[in-house]
N, CA, C and O atoms as a Tinker XYZ file with bonds, in Angstrom:
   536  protein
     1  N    140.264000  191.293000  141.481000    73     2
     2  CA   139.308000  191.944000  142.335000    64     1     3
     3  C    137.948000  192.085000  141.644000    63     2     4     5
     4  O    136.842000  192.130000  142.181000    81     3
     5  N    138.231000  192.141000  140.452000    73     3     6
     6  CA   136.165000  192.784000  139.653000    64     5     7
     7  C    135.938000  191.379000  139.379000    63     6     8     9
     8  O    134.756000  191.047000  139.290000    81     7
     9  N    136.977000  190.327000  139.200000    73     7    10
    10  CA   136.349000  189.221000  139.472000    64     9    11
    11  C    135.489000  188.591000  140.159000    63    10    12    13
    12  O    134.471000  188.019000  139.767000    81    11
    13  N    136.086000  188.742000  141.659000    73    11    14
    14  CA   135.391000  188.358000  142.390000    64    13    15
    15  C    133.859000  188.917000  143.098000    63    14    16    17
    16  O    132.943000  188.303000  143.645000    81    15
    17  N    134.094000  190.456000  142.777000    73    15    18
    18  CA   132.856000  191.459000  142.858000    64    17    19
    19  C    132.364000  190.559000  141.993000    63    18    20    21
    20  O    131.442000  190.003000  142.590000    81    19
    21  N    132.463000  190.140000  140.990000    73    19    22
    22  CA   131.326000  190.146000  139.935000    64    21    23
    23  C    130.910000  188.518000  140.490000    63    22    24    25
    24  O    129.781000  188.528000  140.979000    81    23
    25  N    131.406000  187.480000  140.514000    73    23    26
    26  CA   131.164000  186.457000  141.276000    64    25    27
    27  C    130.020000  186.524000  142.130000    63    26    28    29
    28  O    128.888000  186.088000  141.919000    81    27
    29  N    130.512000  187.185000  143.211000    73    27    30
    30  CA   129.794000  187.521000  144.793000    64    29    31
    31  C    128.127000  187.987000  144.128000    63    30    32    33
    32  O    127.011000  187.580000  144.448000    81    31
    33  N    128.566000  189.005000  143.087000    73    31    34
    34  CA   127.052000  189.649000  142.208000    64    33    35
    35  C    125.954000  188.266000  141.804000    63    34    36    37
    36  O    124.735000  188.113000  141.739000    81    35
    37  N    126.864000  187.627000  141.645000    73    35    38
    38  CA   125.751000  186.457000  140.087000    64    37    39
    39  C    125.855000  185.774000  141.992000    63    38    40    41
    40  O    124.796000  186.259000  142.391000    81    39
    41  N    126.303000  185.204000  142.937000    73    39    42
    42  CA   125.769000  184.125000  143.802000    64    41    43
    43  C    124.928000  185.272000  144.763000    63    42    44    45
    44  O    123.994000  184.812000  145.421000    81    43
    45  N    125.111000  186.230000  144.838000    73    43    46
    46  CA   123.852000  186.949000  145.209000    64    45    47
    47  C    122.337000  187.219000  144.639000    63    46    48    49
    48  O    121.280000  187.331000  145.260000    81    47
    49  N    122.664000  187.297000  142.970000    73    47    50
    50  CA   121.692000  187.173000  142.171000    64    49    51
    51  C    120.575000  185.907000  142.575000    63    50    52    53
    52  O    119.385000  185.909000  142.891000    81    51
    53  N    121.744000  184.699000  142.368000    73    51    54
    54  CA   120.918000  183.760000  142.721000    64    53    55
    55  C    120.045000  182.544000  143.583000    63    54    56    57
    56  O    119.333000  181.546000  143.474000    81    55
    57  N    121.064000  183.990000  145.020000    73    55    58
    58  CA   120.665000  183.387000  146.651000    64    57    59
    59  C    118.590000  184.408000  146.445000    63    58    60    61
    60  O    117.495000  184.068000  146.891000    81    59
    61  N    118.919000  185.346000  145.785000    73    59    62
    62  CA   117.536000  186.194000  145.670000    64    61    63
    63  C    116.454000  185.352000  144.790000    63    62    64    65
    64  O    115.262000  185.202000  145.058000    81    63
    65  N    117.014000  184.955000  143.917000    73    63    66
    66  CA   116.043000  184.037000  143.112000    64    65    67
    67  C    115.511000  182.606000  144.166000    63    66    68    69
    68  O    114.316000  182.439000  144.413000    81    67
    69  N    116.140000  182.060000  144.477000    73    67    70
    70  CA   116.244000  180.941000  145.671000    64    69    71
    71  C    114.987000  181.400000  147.046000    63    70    72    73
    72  O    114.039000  180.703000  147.410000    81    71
    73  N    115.321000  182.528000  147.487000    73    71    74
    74  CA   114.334000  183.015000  148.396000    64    73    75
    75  C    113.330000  183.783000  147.706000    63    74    76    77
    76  O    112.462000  184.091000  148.524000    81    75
    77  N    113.032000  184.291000  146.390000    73    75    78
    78  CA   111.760000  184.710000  145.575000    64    77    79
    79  C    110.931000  183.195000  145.856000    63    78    80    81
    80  O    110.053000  183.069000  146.710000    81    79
    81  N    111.390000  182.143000  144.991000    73    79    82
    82  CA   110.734000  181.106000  144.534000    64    81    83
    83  C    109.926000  180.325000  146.126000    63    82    84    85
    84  O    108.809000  179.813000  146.187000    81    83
    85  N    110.891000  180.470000  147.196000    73    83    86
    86  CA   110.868000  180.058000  148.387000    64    85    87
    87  C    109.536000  180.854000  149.101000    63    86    88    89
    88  O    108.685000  180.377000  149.852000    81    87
    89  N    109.674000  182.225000  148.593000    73    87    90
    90  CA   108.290000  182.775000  149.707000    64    89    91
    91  C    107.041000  182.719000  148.812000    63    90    92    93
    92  O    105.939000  182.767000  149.358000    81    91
    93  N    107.146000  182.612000  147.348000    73    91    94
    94  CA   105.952000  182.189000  146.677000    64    93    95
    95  C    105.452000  180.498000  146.658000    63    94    96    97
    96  O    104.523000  179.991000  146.029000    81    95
    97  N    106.557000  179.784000  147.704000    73    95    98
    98  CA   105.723000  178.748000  147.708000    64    97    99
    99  C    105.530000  178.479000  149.343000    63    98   100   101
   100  O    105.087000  177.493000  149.932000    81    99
   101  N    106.053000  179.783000  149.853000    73    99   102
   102  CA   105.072000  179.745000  151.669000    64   101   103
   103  C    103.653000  180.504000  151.119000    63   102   104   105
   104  O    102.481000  180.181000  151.315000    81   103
   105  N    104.205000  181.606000  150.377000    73   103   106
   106  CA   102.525000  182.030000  150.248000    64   105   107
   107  C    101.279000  181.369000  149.326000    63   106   108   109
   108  O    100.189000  181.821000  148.976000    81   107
   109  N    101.931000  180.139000  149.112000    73   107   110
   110  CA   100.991000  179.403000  148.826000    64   109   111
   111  C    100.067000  178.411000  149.295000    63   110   112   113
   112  O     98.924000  178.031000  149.040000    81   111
   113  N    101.243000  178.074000  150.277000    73   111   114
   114  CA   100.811000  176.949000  151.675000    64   113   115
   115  C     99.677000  177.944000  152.890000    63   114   116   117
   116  O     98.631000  177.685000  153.485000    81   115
   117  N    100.637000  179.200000  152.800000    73   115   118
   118  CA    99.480000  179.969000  153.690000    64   117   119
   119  C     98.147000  179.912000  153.008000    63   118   120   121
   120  O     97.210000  179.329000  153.555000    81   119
   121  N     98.004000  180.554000  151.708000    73   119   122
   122  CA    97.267000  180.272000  151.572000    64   121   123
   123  C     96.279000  179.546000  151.278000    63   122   124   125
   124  O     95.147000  180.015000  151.166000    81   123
   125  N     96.695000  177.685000  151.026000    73   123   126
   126  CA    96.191000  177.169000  151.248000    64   125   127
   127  C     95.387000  176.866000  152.650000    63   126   128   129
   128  O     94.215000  176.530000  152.819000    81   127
   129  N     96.421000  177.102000  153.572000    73   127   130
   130  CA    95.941000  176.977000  155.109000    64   129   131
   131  C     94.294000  177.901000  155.369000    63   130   132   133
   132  O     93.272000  177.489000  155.918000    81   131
   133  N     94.508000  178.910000  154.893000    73   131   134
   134  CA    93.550000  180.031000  155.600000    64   133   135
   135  C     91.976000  179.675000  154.592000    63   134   136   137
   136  O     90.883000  180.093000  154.974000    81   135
   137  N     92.091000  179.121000  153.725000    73   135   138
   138  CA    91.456000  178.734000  152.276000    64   137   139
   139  C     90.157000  178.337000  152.615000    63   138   140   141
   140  O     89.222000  178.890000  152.036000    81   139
   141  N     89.871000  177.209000  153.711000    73   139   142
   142  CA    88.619000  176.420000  154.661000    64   141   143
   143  C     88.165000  177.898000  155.949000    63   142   144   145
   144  O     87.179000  177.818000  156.682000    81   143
   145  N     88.622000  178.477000  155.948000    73   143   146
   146  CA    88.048000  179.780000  156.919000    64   145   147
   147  C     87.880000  180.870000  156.241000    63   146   148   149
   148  O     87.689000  181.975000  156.747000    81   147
   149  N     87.949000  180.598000  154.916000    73   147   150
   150  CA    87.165000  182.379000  154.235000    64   149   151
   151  C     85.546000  182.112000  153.989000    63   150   152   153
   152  O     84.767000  181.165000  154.102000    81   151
   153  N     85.509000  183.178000  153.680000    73   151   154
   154  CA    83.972000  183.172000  153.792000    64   153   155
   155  C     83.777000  183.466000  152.264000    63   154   156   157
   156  O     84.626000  183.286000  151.392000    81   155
   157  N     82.202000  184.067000  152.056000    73   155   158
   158  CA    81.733000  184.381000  150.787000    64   157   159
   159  C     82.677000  185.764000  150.528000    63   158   160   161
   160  O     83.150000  186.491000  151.402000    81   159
   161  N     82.809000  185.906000  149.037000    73   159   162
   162  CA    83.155000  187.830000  148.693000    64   161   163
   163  C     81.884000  188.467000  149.587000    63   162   164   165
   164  O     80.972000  187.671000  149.811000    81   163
   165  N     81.764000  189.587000  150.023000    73   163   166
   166  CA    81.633000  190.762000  150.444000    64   165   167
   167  C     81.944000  192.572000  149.342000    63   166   168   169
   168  O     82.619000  192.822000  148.344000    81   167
   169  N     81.301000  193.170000  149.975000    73   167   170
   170  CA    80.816000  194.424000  149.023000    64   169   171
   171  C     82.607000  195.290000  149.613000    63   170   172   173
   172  O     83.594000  195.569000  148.932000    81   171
   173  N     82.276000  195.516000  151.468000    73   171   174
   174  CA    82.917000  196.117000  151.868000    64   173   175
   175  C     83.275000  195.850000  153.366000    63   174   176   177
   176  O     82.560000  195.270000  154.183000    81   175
   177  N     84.182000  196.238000  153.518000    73   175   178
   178  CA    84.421000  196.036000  155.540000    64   177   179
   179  C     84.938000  197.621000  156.148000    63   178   180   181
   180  O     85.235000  198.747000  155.749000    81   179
   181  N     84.793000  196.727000  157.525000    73   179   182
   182  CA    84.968000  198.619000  158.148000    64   181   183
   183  C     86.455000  198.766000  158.739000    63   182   184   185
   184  O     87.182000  197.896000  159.217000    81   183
   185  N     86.640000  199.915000  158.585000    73   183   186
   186  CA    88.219000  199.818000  158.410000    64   185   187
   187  C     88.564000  201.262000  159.319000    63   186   188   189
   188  O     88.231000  202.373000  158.907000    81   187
   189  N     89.383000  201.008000  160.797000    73   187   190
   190  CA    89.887000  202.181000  160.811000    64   189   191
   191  C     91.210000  202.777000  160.826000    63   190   192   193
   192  O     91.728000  203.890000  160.736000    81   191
   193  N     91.653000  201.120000  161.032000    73   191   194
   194  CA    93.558000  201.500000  160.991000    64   193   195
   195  C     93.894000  199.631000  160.184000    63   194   196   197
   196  O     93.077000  198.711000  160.176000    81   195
   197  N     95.430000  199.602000  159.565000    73   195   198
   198  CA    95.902000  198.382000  159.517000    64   197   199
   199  C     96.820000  197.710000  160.910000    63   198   200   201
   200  O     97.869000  198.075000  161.443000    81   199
   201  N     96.017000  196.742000  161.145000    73   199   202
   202  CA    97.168000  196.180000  162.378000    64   201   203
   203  C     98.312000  195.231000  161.981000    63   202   204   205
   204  O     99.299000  194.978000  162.674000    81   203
   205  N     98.002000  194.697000  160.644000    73   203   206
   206  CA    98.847000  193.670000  160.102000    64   205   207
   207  C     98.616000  193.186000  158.751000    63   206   208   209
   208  O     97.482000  192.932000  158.344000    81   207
   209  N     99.394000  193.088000  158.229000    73   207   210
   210  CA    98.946000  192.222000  156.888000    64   209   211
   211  C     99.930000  191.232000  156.236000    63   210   212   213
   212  O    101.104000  191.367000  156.582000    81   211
   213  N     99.673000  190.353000  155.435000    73   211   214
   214  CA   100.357000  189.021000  155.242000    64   213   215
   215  C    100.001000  188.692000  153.739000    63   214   216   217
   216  O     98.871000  188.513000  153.285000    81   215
   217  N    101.266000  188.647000  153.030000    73   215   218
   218  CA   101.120000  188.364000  151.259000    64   217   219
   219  C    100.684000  186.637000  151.075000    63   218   220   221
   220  O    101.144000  185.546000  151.410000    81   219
   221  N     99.682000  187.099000  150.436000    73   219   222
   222  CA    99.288000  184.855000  150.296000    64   221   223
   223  C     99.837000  184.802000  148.731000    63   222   224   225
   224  O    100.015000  183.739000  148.136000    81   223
   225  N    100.046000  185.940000  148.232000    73   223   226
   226  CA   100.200000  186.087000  146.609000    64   225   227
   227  C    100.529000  186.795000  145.661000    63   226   228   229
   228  O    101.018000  187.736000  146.285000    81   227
   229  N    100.638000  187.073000  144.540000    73   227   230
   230  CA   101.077000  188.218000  144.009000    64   229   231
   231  C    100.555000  189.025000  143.581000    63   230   232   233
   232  O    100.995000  189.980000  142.942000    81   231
   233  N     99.101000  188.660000  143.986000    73   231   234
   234  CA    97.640000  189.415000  143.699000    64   233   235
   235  C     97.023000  189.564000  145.078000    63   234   236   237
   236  O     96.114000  190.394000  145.096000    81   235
   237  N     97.269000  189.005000  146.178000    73   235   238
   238  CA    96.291000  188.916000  146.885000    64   237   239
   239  C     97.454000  188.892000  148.666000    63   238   240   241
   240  O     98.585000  188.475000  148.916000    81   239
   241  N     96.455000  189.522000  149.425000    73   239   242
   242  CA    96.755000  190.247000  150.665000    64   241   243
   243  C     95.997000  189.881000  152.224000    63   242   244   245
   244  O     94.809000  190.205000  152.225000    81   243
   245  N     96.333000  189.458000  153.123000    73   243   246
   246  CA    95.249000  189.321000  153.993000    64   245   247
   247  C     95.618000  190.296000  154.867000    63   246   248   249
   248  O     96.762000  190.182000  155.309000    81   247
   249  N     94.754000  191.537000  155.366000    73   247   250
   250  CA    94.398000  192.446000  156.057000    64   249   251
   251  C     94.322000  192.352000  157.603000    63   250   252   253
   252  O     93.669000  191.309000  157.599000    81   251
   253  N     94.431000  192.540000  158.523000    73   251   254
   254  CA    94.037000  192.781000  159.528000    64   253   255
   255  C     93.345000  193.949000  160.052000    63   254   256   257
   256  O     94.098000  194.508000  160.850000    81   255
   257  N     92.066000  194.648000  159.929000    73   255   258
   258  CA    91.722000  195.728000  160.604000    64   257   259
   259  C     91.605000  196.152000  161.977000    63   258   260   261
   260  O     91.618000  197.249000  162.536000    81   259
   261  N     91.443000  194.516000  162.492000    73   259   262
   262  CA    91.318000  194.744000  163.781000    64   261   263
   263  C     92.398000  193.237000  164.244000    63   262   264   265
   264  O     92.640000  192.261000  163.534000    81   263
   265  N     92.728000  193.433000  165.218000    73   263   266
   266  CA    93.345000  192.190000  165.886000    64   265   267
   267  C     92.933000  190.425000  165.371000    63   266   268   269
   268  O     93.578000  189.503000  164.872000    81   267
   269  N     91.616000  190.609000  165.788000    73   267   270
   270  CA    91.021000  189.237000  165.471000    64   269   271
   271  C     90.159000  189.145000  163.969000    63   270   272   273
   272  O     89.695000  188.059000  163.623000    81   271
   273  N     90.037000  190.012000  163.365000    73   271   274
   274  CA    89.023000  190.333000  161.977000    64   273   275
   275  C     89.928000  190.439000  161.198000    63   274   276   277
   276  O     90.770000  191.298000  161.463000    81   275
   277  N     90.061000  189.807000  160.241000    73   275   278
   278  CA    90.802000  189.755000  158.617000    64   277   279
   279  C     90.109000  189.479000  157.541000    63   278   280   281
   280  O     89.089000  188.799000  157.433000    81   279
   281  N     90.748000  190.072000  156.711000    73   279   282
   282  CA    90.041000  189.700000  155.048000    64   281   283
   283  C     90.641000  189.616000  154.139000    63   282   284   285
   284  O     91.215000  190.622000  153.723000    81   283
   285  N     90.761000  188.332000  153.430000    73   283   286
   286  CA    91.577000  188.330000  152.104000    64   285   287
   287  C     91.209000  189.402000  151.025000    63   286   288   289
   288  O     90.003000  189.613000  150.889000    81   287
   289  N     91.923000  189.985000  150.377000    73   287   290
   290  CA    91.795000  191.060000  149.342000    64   289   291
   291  C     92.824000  190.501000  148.056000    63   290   292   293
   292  O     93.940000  189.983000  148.095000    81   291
   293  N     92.135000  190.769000  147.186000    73   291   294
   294  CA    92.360000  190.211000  145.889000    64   293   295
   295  C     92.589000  191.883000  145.318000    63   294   296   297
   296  O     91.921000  192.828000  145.738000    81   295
   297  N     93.556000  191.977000  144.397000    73   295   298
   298  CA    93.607000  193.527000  143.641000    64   297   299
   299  C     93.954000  192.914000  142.425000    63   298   300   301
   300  O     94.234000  191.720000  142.314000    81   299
   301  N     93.933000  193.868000  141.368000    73   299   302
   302  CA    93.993000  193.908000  140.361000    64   301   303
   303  C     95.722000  193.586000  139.947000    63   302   304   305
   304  O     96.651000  193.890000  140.695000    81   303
   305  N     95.885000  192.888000  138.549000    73   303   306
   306  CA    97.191000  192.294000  138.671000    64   305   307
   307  C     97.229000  193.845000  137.113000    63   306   308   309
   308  O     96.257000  194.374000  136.573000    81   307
   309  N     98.779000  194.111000  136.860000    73   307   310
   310  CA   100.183000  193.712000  137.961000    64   309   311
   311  C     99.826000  194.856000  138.930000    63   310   312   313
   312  O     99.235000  195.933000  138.858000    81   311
   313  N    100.578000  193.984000  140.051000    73   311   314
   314  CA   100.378000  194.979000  140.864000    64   313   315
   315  C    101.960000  194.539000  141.795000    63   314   316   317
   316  O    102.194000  193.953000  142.852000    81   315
   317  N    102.792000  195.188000  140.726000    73   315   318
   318  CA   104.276000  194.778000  140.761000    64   317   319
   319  C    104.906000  195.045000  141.728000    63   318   320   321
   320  O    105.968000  194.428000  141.816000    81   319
   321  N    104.575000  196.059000  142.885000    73   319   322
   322  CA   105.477000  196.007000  143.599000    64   321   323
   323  C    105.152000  195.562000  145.125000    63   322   324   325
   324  O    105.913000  195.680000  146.085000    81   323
   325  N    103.765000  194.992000  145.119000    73   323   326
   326  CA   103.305000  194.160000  146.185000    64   325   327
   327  C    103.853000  193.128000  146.683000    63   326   328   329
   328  O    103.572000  192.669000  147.790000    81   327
   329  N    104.639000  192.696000  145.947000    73   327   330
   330  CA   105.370000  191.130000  146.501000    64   329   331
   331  C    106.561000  191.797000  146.995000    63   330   332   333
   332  O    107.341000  190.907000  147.333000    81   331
   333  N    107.018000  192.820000  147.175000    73   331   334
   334  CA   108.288000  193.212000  147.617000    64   333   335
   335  C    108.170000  194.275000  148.572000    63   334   336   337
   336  O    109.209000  194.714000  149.064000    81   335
   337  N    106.700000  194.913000  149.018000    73   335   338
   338  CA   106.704000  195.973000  149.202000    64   337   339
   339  C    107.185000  195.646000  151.192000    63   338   340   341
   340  O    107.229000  194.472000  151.557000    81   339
   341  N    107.432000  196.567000  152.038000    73   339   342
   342  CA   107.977000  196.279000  153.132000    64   341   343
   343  C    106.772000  196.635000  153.991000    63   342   344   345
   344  O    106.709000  196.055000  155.075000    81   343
   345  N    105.663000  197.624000  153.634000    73   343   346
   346  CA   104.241000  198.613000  153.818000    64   345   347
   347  C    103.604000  198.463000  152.888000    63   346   348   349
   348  O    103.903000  198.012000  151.782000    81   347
   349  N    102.233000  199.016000  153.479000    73   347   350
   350  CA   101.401000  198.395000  152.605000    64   349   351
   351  C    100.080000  199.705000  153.211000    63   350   352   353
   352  O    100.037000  200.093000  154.379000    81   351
   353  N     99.224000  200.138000  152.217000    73   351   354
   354  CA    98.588000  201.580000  152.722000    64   353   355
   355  C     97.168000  200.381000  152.063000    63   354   356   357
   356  O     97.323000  199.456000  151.266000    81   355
   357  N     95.766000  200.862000  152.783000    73   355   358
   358  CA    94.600000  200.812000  152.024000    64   357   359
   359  C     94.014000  202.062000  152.227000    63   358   360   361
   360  O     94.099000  202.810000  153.201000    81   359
   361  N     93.222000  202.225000  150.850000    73   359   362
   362  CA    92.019000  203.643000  151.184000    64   361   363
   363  C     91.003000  203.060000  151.755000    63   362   364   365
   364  O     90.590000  201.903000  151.840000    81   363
   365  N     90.643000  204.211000  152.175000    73   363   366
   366  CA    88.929000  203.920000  152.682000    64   365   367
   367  C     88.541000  205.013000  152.379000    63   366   368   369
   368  O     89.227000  206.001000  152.114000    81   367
   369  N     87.103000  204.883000  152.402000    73   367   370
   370  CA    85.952000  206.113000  152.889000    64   369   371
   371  C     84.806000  206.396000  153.692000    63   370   372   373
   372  O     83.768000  205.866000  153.296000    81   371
   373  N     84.742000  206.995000  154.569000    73   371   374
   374  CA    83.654000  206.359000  156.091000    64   373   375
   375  C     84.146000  206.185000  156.317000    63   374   376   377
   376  O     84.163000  207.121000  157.116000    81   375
   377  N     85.667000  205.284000  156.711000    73   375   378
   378  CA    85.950000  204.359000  157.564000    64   377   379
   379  C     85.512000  202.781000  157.136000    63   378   380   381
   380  O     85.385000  201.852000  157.934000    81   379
   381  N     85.278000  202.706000  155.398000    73   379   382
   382  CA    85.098000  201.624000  154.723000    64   381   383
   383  C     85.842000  201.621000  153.880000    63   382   384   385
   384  O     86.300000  202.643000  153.370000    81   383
   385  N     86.189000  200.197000  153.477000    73   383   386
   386  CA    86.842000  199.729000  152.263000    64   385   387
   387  C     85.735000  199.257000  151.615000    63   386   388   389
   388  O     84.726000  198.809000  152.159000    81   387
   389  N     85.957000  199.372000  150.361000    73   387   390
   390  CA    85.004000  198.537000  149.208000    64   389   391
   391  C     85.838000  198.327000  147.728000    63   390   392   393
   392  O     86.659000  198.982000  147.086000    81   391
   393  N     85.148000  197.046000  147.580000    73   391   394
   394  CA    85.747000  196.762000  146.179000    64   393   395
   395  C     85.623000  197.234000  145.470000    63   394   396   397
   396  O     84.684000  198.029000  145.451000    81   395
   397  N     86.354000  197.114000  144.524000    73   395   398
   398  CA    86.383000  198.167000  143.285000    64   397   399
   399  C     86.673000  199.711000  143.226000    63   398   400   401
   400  O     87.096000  200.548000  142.429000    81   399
   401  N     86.244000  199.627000  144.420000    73   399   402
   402  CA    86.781000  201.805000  144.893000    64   401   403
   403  C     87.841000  201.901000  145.135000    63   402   404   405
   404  O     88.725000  202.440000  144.470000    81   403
   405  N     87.941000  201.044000  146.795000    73   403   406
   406  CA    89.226000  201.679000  146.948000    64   405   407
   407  C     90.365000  200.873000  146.631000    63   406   408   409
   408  O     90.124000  200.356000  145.540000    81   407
   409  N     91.355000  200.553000  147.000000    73   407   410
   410  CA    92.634000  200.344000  146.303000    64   409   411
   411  C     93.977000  199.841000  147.366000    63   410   412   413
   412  O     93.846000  200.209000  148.534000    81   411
   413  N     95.047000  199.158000  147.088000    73   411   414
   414  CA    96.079000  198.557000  148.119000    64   413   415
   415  C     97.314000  199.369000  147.564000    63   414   416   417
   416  O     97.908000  199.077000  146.526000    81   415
   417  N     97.604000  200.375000  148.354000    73   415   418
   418  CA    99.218000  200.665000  147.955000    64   417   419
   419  C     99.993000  200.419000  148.356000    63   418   420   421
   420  O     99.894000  200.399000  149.583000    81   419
   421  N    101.006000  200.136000  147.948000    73   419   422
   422  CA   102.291000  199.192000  147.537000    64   421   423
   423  C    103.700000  200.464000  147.027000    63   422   424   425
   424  O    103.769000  200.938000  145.893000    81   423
   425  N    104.242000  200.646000  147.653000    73   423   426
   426  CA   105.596000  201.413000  146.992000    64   425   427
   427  C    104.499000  202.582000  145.869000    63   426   428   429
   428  O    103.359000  203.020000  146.024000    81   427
   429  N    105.420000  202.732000  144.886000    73   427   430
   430  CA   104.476000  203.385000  143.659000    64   429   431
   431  C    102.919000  202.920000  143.351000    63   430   432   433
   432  O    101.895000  203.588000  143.210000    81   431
   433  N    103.161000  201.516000  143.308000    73   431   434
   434  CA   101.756000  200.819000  142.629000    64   433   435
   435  C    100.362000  201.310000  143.363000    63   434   436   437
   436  O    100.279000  201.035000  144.560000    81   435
   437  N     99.462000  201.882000  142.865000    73   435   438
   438  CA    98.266000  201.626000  143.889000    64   437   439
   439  C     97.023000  200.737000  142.914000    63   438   440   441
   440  O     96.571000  201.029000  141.807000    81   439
   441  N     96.750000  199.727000  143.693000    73   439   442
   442  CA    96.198000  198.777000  143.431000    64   441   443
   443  C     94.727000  198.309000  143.824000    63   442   444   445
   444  O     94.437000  197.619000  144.801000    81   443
   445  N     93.722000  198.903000  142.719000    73   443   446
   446  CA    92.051000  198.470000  143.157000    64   445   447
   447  C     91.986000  196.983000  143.568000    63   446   448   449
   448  O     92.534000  196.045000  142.989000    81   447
   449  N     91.260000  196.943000  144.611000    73   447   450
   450  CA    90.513000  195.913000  145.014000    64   449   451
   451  C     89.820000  195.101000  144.363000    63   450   452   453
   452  O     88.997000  195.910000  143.935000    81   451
   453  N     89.387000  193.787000  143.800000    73   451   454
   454  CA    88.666000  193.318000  143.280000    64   453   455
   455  C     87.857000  192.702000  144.016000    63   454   456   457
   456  O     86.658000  192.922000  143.848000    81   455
   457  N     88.260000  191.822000  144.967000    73   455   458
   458  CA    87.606000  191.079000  145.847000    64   457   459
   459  C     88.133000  191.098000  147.247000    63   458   460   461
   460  O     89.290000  191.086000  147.667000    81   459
   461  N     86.563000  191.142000  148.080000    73   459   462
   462  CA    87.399000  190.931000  149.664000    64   461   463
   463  C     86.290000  190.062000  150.025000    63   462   464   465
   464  O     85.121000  190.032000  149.640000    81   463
   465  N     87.185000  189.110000  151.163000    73   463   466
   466  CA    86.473000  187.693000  151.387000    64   465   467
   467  C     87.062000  187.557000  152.733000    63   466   468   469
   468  O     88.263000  187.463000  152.985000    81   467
   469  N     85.947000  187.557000  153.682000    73   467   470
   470  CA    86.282000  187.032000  155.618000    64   469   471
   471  C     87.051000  186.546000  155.796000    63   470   472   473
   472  O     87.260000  185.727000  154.901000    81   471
   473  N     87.854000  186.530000  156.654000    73   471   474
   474  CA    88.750000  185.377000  156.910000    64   473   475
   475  C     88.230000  184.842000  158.572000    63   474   476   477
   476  O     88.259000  185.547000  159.581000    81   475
   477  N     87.870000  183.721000  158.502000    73   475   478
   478  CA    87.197000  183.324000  160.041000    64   477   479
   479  C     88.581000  183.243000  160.906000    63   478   480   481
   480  O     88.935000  182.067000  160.987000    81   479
   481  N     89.221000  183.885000  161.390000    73   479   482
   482  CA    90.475000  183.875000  161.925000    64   481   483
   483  C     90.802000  183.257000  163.414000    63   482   484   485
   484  O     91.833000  182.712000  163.805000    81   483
   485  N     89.455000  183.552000  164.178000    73   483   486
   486  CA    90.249000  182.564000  165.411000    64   485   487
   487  C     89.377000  181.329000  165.297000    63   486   488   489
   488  O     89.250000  180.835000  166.418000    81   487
   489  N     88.754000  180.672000  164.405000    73   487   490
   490  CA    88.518000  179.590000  164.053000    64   489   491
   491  C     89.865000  178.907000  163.477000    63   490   492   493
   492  O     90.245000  177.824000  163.924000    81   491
   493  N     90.610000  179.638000  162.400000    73   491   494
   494  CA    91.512000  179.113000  161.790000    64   493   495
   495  C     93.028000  179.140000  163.746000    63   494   496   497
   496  O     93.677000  178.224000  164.251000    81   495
   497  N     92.929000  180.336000  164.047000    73   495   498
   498  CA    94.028000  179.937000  165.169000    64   497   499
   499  C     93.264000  178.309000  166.296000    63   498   500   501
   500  O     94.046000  177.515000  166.819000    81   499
   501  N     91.883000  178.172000  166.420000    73   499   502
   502  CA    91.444000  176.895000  166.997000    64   501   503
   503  C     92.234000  175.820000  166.535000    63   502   504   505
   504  O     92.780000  175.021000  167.296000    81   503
   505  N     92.322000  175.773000  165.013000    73   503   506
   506  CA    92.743000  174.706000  164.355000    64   505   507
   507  C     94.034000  174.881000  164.302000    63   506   508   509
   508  O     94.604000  173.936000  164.846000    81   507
   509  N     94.528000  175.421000  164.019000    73   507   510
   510  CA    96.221000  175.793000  163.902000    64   509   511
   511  C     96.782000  174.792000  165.682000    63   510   512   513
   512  O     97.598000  173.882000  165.826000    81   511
   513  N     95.693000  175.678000  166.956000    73   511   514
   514  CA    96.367000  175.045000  168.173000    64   513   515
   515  C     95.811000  173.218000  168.088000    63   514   516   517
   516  O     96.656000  172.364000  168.356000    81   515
   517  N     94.710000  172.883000  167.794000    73   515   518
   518  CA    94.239000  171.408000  167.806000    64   517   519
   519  C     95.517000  170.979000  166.912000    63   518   520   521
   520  O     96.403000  170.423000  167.562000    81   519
   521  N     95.744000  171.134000  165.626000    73   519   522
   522  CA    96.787000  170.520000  164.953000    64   521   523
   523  C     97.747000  170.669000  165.794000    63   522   524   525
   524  O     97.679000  169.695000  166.543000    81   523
   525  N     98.647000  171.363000  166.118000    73   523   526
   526  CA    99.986000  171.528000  166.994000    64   525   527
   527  C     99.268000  170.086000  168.347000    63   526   528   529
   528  O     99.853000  169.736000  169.372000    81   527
   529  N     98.683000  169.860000  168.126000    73   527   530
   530  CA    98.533000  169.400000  169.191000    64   529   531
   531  C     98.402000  167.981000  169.704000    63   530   532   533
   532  O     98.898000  167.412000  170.677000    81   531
   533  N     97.431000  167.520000  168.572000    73   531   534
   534  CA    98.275000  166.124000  167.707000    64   533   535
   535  C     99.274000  165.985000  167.417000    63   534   536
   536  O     99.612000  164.950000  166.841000    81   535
């Protein structure tokens, strides 16, 4: 019996390793995808709620503040428990985010901003439907 517990342990161990390696190389393709629709860094954006957000990395986050408006955010590494986290909190102040102030929390971790950069987003959904479409 602790045999097989222990078995079931190590092919669970390494069904988790299998899907780690697996979503760090979707969040790489994403973010290659979104890569031609960012814009320049930026100081700050206006922020009054999160509608969504999407890991491109183990540093880096794309935001949704509003439905159609996103911004890649870059934070400060480690910022260890971002790749796992299930939620995801940003500060603001005003009703702004800015780099370097405020910060991405993650489980325990809270994580300054380094960089935030546009994401032209229904330009990138234009292209997403033209490709599907070819």
């Amino acid at each position: 019996m602790k045999a097989t517990v222990l078995v079931l342990a190590a092919l669970a161990g390494m069904s988790l390793y299998g899907v780690h390696a697996q979503t760090r190389d979707t969040q790489k393709l994403n973010l290659e995808a979104y890569a031609p629709f960012l814009g320049q860094p930026v100081e700050q954006f206006q922020f009054f709620s999160l509608q969504k957000w999407e890991l491109v990395g183990e540093d880096k986050v794309i935001v949704w503040p509003r439905l159609n408006d996103a911004f890649l955010l870059t934070v400060d590494k480690p910022c260890r428990e971002l790749e796992w986290a299930q939620s995801i909190g940003i500060t603001s102040t005003a009703n702004r985010v800015s780099r370097r102030f405020d910060s991405v929390k993650a489980g325990a971790d809270t994580c300054r901003i380094q960089e935030i950069r546009p994401l032209d987003y229904k330009a990138f959904q234009v292209a997403r439907r033209e490709d599907k479409a070819s």
